[in-house]
C-alpha positions as CSV (number, residue, x, y, z in Angstrom):
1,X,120.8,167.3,42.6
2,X,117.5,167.6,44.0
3,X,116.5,164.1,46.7
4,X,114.2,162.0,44.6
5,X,110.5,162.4,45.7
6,X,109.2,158.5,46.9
7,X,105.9,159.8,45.6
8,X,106.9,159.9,41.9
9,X,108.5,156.8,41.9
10,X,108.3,155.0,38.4
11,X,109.9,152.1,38.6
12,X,107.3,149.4,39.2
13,X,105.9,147.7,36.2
14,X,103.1,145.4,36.2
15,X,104.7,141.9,35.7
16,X,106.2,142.6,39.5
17,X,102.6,141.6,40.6
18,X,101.7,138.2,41.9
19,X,98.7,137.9,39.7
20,X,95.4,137.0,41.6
21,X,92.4,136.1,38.9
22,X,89.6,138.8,39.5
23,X,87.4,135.7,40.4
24,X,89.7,134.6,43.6
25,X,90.4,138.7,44.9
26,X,88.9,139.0,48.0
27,X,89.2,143.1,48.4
28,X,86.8,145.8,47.8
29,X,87.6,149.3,49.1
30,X,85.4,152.1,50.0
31,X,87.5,155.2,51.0
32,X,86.1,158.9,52.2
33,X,87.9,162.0,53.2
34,X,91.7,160.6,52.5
35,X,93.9,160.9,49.7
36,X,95.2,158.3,47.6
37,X,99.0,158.5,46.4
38,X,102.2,155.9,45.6
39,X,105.1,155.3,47.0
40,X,107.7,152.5,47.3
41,X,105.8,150.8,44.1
42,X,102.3,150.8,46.0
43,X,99.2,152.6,46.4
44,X,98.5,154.0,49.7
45,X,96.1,156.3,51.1
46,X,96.4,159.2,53.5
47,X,94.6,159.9,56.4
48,X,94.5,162.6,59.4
49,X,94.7,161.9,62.6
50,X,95.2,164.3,65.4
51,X,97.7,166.0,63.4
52,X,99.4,163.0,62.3
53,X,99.7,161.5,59.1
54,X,99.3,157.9,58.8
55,X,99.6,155.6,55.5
56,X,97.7,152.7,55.0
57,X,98.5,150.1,52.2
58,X,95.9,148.7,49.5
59,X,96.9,145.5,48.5
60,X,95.9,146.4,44.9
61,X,96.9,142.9,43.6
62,X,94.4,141.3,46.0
63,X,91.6,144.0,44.9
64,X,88.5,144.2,42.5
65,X,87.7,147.6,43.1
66,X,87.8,150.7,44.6
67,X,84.6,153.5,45.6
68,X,86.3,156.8,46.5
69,X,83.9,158.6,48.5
70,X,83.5,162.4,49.8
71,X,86.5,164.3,50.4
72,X,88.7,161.9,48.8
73,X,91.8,162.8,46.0
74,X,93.8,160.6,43.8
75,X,97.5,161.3,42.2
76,X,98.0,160.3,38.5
77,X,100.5,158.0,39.6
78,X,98.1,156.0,41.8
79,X,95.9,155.6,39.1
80,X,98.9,154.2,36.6
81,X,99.5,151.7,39.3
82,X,95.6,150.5,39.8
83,X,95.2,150.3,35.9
84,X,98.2,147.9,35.8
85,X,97.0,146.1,38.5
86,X,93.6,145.6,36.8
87,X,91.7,147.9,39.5
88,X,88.4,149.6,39.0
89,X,87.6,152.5,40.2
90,X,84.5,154.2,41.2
91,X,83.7,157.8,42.2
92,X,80.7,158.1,44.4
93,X,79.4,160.0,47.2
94,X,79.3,159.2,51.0
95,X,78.3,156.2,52.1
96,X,79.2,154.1,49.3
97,X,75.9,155.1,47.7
98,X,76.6,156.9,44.2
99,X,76.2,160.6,44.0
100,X,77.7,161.0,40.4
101,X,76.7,161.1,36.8
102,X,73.4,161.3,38.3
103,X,70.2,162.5,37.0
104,X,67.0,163.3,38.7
105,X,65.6,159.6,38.8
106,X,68.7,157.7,38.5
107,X,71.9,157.3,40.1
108,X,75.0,155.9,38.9
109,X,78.5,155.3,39.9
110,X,81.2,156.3,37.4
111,X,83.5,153.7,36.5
112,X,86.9,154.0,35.6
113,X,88.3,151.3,33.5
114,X,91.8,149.9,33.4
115,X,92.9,149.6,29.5
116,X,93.9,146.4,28.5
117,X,94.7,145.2,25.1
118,X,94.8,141.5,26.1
119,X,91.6,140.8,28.0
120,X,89.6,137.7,25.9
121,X,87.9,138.3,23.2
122,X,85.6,134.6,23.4
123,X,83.6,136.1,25.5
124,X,82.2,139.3,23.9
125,X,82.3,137.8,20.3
126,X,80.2,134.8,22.4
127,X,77.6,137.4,23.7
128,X,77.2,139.5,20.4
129,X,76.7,136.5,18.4
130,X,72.6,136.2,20.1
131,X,72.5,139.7,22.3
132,X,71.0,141.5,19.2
133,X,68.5,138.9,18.7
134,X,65.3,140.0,21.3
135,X,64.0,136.3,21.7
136,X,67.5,134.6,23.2
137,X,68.4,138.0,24.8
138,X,64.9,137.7,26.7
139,X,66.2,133.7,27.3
140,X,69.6,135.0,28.7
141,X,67.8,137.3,31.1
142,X,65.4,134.1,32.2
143,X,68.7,132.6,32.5
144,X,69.8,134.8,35.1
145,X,67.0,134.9,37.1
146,X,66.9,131.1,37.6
147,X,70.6,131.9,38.4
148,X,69.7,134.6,40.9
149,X,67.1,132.5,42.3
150,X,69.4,129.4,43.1
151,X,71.9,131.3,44.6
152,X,69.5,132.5,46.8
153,X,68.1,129.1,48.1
154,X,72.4,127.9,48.0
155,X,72.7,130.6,50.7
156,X,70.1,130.2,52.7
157,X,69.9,127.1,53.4
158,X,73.5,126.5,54.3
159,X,73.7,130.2,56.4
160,X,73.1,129.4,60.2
161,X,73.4,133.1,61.1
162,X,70.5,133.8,58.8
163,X,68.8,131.1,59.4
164,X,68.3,132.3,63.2
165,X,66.8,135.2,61.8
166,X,64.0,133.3,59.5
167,X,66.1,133.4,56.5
168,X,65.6,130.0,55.4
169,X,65.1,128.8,52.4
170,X,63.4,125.7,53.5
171,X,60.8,127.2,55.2
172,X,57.7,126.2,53.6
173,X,56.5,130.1,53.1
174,X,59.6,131.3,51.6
175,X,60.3,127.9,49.7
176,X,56.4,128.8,48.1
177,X,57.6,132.1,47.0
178,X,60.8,130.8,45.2
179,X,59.2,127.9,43.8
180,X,56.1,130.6,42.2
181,X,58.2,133.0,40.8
182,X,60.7,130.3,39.3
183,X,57.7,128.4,38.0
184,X,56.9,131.7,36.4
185,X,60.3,133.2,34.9
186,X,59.9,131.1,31.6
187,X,56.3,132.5,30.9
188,X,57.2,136.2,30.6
189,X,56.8,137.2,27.1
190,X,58.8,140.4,27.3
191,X,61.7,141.7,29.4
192,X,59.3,144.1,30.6
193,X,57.1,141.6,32.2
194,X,59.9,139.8,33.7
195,X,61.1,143.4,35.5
196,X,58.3,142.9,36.7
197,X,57.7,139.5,38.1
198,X,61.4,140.2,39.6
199,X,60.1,143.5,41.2
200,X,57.2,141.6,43.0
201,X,59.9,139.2,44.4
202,X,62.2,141.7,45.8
203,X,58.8,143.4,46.9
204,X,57.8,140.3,48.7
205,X,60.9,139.5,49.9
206,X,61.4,142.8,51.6
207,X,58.4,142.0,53.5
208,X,59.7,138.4,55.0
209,X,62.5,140.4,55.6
210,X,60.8,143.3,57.9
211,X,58.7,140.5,59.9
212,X,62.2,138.4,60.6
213,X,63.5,141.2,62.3
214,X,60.9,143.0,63.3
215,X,61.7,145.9,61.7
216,X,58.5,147.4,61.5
217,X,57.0,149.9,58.8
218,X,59.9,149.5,56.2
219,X,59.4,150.9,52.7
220,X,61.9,150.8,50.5
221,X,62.9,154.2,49.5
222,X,66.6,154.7,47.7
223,X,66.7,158.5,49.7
224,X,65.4,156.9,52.5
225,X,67.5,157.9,55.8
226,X,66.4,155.0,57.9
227,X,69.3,152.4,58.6
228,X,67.8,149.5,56.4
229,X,67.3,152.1,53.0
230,X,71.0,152.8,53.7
231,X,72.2,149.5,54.4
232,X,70.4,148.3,51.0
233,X,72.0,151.4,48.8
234,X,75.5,150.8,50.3
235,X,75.5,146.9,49.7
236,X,74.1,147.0,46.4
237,X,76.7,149.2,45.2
238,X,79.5,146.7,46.2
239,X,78.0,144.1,44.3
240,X,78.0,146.7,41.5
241,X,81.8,147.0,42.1
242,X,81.8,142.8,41.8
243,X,79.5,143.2,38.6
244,X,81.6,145.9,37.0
245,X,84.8,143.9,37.6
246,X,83.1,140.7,36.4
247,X,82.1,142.4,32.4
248,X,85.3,144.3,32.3
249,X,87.4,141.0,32.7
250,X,85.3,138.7,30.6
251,X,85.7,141.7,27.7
252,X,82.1,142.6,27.6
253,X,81.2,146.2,27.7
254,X,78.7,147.5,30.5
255,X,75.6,148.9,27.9
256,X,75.0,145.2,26.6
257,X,72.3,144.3,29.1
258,X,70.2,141.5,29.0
259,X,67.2,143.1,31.5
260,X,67.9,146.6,32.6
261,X,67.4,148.1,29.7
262,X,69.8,148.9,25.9
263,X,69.5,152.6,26.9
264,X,71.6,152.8,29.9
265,X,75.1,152.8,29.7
266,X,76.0,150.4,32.5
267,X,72.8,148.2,32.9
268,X,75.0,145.1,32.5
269,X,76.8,145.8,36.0
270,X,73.0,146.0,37.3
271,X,72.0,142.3,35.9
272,X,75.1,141.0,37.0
273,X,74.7,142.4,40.5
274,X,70.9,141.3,41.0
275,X,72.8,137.4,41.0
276,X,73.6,137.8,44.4
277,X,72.3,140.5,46.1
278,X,69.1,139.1,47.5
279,X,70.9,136.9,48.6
280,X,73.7,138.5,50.4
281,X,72.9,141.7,51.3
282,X,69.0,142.2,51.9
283,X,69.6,139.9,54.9
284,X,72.5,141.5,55.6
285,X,70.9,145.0,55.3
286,X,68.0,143.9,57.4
287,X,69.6,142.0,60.2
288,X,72.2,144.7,60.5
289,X,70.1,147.6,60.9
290,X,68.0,145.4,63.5
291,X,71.2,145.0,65.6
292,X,71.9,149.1,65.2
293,X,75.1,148.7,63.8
294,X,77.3,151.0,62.4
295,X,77.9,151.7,58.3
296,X,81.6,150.5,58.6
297,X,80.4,147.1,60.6
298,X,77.4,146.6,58.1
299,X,80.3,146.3,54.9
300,X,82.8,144.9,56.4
301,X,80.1,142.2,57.0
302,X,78.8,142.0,53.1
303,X,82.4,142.0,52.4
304,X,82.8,138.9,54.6
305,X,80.2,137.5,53.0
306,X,80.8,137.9,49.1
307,X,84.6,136.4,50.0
308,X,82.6,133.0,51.7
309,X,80.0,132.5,49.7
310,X,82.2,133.2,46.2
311,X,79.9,136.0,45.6
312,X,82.2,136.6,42.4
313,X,83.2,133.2,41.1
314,X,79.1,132.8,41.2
315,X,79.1,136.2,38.7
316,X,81.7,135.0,36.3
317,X,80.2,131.2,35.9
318,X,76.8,132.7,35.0
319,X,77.9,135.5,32.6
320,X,81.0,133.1,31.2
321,X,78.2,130.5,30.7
322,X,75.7,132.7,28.7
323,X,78.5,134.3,26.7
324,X,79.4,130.5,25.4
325,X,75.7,129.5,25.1
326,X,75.3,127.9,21.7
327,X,72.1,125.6,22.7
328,X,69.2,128.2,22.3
329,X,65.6,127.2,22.0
């Protein structure tokens, strides 16, 4: 009889995990040029290293999800294990920043899902029941910019780290430009005017950005190759991972948007995202490519960061509260 191969091992079910709630996982894993395989009952991944192979464990319980990157493969059996563990995954390109399912003006990250029969249902029935009317979908999207806004000025004030570099919230030039824009969320009209108010913010805050840390003659260009463009497009695809983990929990498929638009298929990750990533990592971007460091020390900080400052209990409270909204002007 032929030895059994560790690789094909079946035996692990699902109820064998501790389970963590996706709110309280602290993991999210970017992997290039490795390959991705079980064994034992967990999900490992494979790396070369002067002509040694060495294995490295993903504590799958423990993770949201997972962005496979350039010259990375995956067995089938990996993937049973992730789904049962209540993994996404991504496929993207190098870097972190998406490659995939692209078009010429967009870029997106394809998700993979796990398939659950048992996720709640309270929360999708809660955000059908107004998302088809425009005048409380506008509201929700209002909603989460107040959200966004307040995490913002929670994080900055209490950060000293960012506070040394002029990322204060109580400053009276930043506090100014939070207190005009909030003052102006609940006069937009139209989702379209309230992209807009939002993209003069992120706009302006770019620029306080730039002066704190002297990082002169930044423009923000997605194919940009200088340090800060990269930072941005890597850490905003991690809170992409949060906000994808986030709607597939709470039951709420990806195209029901409140802001980025009812014709692209994932918009929803995008508004969920946009709760904390001004926050998080456009400092984080900033400061980091003002210090020169390296891509792997730039996530490992926004990782840091979304585990201290609940970067994904802050995503479920706001998108758990709108779902159960019932008090609509």
């Amino acid at each position: 009889m032929p030895a059994k191969n560790p690789y094909l091992d079946t035996s692990f079910v699902s109820s064998d995990l501790k389970t963590i709630l996706h709110s309280k996982r602290a993991n999210i894993y970017y992997l290039s040029h490795c390959r991705i395989l079980q064994k034992d009952g967990r999900v490992l991944y494979l790396t070369e290293e002067d002509k040694a192979n060495q294995y490295f464990n993903i504590p799958i319980a423990n993770t949201t999800s997972l962005l496979l990157g350039t010259g990375t493969s995956i067995t089938q059996a990996a993937m049973r294990l992730l789904s049962q563990a209540g993994v996404l995954v991504g496929f993207c390109g190098g870097g972190g920043t998406p490659l995939f399912m692209g078009s010429e003006k967009e870029i997106f990250v394809e998700w993979l899902t796990p398939q659950s029969e048992y996720r709640p249902t309270e929360y999708i029935q809660g955000w059908m029941s107004w998302w088809f009317d425009d005048d409380k979908r506008l509201q929700a999207a209002q909603l989460m910019q107040l959200a966004r806004i307040e995490f913002l000025r929670s994080v900055w004030q209490r950060n000293k780290a960012f506070k040394q570099h002029g990322f204060d919230s109580q400053q009276p030039d930043i506090t100014s430009l939070l207190d005009k824009h909030q003052s102006q969320i609940s006069l937009q009209n139209s989702v379209m005017h309230l992209l807009q108010l939002e993209a003069r913010l992120t706009k302006s805050l770019y620029k306080v950005a730039a002066e704190n840390t002297n990082y002169n003659g930044f423009s923000r260009e997605h194919d940009g190759l200088d340090k800060a463009n990269a930072f941005l497009n890597h850490g905003n695809y991690l809170a992409y991972g949060l906000g994808a983990t986030t709607a597939w929990v709470l039951g709420i498929p990806h195209g029901f948007a409140v802001m980025h638009g009812k014709t692209r298929r994932g918009a929803l990750v995008f508004d969920i995202a946009d709760i904390v990533k001004d926050a998080l990592v456009l400092p984080l971007s900033f400061i980091c490519a003002s210090e020169n460091r390296s891509e792997q020390e730039f996530r490992q900080e926004c990782l840091n960061y979304f585990t201290q400052y609940k970067a994904l209990d802050e995503m479920f409270d706001v998108v758990k509260g709108l779902a159960l909204k019932t008090d609509w002007n």
